[in-house]
C-alpha positions as CSV (number, residue, x, y, z in Angstrom):
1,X,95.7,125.9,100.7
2,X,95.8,122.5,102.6
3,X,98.9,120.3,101.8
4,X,97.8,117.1,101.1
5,X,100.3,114.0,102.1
6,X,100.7,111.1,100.5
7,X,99.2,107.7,101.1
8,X,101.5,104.8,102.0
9,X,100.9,101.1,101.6
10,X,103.2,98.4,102.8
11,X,104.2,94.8,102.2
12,X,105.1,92.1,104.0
13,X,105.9,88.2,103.6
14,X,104.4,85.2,105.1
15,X,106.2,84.0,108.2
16,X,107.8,80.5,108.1
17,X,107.7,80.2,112.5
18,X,105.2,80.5,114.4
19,X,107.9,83.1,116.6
20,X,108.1,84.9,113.2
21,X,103.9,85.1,112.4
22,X,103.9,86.5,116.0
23,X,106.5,89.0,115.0
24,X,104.7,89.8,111.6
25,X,101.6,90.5,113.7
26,X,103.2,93.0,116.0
27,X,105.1,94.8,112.8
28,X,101.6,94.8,111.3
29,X,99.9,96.5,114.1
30,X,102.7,98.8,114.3
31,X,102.8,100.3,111.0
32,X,98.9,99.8,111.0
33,X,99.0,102.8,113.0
34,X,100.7,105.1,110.5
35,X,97.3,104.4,108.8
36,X,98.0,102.9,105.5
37,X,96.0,102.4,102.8
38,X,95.9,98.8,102.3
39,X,98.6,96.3,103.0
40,X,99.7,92.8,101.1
41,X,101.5,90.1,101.6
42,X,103.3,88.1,99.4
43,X,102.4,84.6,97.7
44,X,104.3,81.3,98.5
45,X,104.7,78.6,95.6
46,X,103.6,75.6,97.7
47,X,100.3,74.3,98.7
48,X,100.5,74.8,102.1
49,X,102.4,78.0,101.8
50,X,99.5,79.1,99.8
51,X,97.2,78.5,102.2
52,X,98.9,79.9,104.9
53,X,99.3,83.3,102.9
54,X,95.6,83.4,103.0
55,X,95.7,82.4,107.0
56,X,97.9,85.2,107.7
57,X,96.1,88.0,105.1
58,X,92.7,86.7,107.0
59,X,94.5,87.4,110.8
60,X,95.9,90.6,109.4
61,X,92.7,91.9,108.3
62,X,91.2,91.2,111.4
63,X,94.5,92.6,113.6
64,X,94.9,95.6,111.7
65,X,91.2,96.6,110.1
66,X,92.9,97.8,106.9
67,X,92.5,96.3,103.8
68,X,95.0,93.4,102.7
69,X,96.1,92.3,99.4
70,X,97.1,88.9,98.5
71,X,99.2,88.0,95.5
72,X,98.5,85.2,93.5
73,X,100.6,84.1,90.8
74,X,99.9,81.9,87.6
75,X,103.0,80.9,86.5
76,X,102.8,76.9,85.9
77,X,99.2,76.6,87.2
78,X,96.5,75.5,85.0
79,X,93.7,78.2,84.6
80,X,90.9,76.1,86.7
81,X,93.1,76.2,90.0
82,X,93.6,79.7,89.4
83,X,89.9,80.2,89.2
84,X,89.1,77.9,92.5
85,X,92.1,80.3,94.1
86,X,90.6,83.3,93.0
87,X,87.1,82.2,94.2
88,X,88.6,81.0,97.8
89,X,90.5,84.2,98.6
90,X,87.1,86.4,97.3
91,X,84.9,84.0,99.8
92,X,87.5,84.8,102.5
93,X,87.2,88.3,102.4
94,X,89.7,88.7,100.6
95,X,89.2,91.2,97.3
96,X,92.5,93.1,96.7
97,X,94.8,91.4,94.6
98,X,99.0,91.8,93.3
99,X,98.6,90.2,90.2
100,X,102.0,88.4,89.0
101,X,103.5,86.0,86.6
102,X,105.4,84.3,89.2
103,X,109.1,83.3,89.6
104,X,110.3,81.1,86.9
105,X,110.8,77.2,88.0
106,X,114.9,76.6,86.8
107,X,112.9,73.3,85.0
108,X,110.4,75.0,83.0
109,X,110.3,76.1,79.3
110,X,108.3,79.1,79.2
111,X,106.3,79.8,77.5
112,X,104.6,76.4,77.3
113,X,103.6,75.4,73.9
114,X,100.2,77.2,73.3
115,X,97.4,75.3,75.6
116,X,94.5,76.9,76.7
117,X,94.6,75.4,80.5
118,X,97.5,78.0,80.8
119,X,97.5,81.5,81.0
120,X,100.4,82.9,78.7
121,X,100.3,86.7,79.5
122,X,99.8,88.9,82.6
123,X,97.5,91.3,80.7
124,X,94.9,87.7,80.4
125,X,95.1,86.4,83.8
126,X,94.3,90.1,85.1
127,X,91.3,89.7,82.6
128,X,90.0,86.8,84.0
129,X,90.5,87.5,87.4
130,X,88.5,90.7,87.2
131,X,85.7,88.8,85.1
132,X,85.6,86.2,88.0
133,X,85.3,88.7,90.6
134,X,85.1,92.7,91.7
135,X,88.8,92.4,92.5
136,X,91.2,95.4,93.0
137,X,93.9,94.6,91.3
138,X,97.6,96.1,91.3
139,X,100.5,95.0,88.7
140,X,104.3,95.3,89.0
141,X,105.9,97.7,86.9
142,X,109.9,97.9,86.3
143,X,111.2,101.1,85.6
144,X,114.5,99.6,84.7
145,X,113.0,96.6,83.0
146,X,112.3,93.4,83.9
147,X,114.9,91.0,84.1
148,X,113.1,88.7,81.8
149,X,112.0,91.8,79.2
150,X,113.8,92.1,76.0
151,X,113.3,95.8,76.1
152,X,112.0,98.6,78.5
153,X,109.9,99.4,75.1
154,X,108.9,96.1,75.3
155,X,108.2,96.3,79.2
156,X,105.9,99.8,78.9
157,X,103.6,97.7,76.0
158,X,103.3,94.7,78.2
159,X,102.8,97.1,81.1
160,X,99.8,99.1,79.2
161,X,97.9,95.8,78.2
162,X,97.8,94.7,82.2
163,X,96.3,98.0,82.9
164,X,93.9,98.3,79.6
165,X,92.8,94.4,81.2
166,X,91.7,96.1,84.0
167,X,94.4,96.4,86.4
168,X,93.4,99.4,88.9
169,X,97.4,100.6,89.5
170,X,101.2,99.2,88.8
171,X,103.3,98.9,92.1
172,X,106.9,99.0,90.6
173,X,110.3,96.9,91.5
174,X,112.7,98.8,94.2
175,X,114.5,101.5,92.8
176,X,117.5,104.1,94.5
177,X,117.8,106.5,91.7
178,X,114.6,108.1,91.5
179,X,115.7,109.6,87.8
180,X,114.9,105.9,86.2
181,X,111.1,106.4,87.7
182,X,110.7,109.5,86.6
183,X,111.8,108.6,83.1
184,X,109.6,105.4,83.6
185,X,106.7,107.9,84.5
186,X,107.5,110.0,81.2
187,X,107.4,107.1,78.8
188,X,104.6,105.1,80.0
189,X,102.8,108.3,79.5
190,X,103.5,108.7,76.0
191,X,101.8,105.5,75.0
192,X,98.9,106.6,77.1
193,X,99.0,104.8,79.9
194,X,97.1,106.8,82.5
195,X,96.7,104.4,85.9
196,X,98.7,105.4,88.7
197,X,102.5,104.1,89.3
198,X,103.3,103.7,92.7
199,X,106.7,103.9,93.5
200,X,107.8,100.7,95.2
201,X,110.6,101.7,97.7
202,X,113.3,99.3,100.1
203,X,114.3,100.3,103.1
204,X,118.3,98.8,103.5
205,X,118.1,96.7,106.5
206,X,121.2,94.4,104.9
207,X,123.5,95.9,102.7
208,X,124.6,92.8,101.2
209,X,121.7,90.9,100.8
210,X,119.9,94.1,99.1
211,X,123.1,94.5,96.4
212,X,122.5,90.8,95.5
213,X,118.6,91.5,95.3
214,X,119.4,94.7,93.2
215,X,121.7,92.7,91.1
216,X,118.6,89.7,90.7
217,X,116.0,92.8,89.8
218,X,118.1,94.5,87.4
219,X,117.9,97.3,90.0
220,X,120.8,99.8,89.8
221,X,122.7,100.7,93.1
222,X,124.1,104.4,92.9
223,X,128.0,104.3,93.5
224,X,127.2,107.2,96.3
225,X,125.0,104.2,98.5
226,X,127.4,101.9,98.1
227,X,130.2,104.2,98.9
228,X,128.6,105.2,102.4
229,X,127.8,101.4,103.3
230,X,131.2,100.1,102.1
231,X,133.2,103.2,104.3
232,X,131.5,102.8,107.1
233,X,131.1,100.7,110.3
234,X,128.3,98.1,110.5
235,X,126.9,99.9,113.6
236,X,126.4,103.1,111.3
237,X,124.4,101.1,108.8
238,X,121.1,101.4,110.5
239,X,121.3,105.1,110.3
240,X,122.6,105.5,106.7
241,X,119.4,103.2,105.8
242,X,116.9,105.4,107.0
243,X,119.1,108.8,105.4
244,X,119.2,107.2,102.5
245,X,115.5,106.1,102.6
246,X,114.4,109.4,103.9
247,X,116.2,111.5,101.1
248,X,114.6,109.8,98.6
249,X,111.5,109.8,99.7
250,X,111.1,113.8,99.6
251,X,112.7,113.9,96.6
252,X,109.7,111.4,95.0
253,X,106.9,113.8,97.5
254,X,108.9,117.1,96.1
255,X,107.8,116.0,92.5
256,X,104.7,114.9,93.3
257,X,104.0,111.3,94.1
258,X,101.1,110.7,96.0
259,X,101.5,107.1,97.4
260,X,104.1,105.3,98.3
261,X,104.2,101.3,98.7
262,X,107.4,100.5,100.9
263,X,108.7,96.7,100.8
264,X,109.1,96.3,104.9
265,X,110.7,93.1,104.7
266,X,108.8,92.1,107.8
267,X,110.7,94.6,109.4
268,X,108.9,97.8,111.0
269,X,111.0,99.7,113.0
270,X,113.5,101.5,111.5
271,X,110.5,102.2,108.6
272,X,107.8,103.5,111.1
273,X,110.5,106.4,112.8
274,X,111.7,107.1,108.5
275,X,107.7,107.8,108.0
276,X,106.9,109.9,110.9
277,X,110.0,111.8,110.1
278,X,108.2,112.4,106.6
279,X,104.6,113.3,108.0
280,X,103.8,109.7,106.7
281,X,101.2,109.2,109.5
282,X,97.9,110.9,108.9
């Protein structure tokens, strides 16, 4: 019987600097050659940063020859620039999509009083994207609830309407205790939803700037990973990452997960030794 691994995917954010697309481009082509299955990079809120997200997914396809998947957002954007978005990224080649509300602007009321130029839901703008176009289309999921949900119950229904949209997969929020997503896994599939899940893992590059993440994503931090971080020297945190990152990841392959999407941070180094150390490089 042949073992099969699993997939990976990984994603990465659009460089500010030009020294820092150049950098993005050589991470890219490094963990390119663990052979992924797609990549994506994440979506500014600006114009220009918009634009520039598409730039750098364009170069990347080109660099790499994998696929790469844009996000696009639609909180606070009326549904006809959505549309002219959607058609502009399909034109460029472009025809995997990470379909997501969006971070909340601190000076908006949302939701905006009912008004059709706005999409209200996740589950609609998936909809309409997919009606636009062919796109692929992956979702976030949050195994210990969104930040902005009033209930994981809640979460799982909003979760199962992106997907009975149209959504092809959920990617879900950064997790350290793998017991929340196997729970998640349990309860999504009691209300039938049968698309994959894909674990969405961190790699620790900054202890304290991943806690105050967590602490943003509703994320919980075991007491064990803060212990060893907190006890030791800052020149052993590089190697308690990838243990950490490692240990968890064969705990997800021992029960069965088949892809893994890994959050790189625009960082490939310490992530491209942690997969080969798992076989993650077919």
């Amino acid at each position: 019987m042949i073992e099969t691994k699993p997939t990976i995917s990984f994603e990465f954010f659009p460089a500010k600097t030009e020294a820092g697309l150049e950098k993005l481009k050589k991470d890219a082509a490094i963990l390119s050659g663990l052979n992924p299955t797609y990549m994506t990079v994440t979506y500014g809120a600006g114009g220009s940063t918009q634009d520039k997200t598409f730039e750098i997914v364009e170069q990347m396809q080109e660099l790499t020859g994998k696929p790469i998947a844009s996000h696009l957002t639609y909180i606070n954007k009326p549904k006809k620039e959505i549309y002219a978005l959607a058609d502009e990224i399909w034109d460029r080649g472009i025809h995997h999509l990470v379909a997501l509300r969006g971070d909340m602007p601190e000076d908006l009321n949302w939701p905006l009083d009912p008004d059709e130029d706005y999409f209200q839901y996740t589950s609609h703008f998936v909809a309409a994207l997919k009606a636009r176009q062919d796109f692929e289309i992956s979702v976030g999921a949050y195994p210990e609830k969104h930040p902005d949900a009033p209930s994981l119950d809640a979460d799982i229904e909003a979760l199962m309407k992106k997907c009975d949209a149209g959504a092809d997969r959920a990617i879900t929020q950064f997790f350290f205790d793998n017991k929340h997503y196997y729970e998640f896994l349990e309860a999504c599939a009691k209300v039938g939803i049968n698309k994959p899940i894909v674990p969405g893992i961190l790699p620790i590059h900054d202890f304290e700037k991943m806690m105050g993440f967590a602490k943003m994503c509703n994320t919980t931090v075991p007491y064990e990973i803060q212990r060893r971080f907190i006890e030791s020297p800052p020149e052993d945190h590089t190697k308690i990452a990838e243990e950490i990152f490692i240990t968890q990841c064969r705990d997800l392959i021992e029960n069965g997960v088949s892809h893994f999407h890994f959050y790189t941070l625009n960082k490939a180094e310490m992530l491209e030794h942690a997969c080969r150390e798992l076989g993650l490089n077919k």
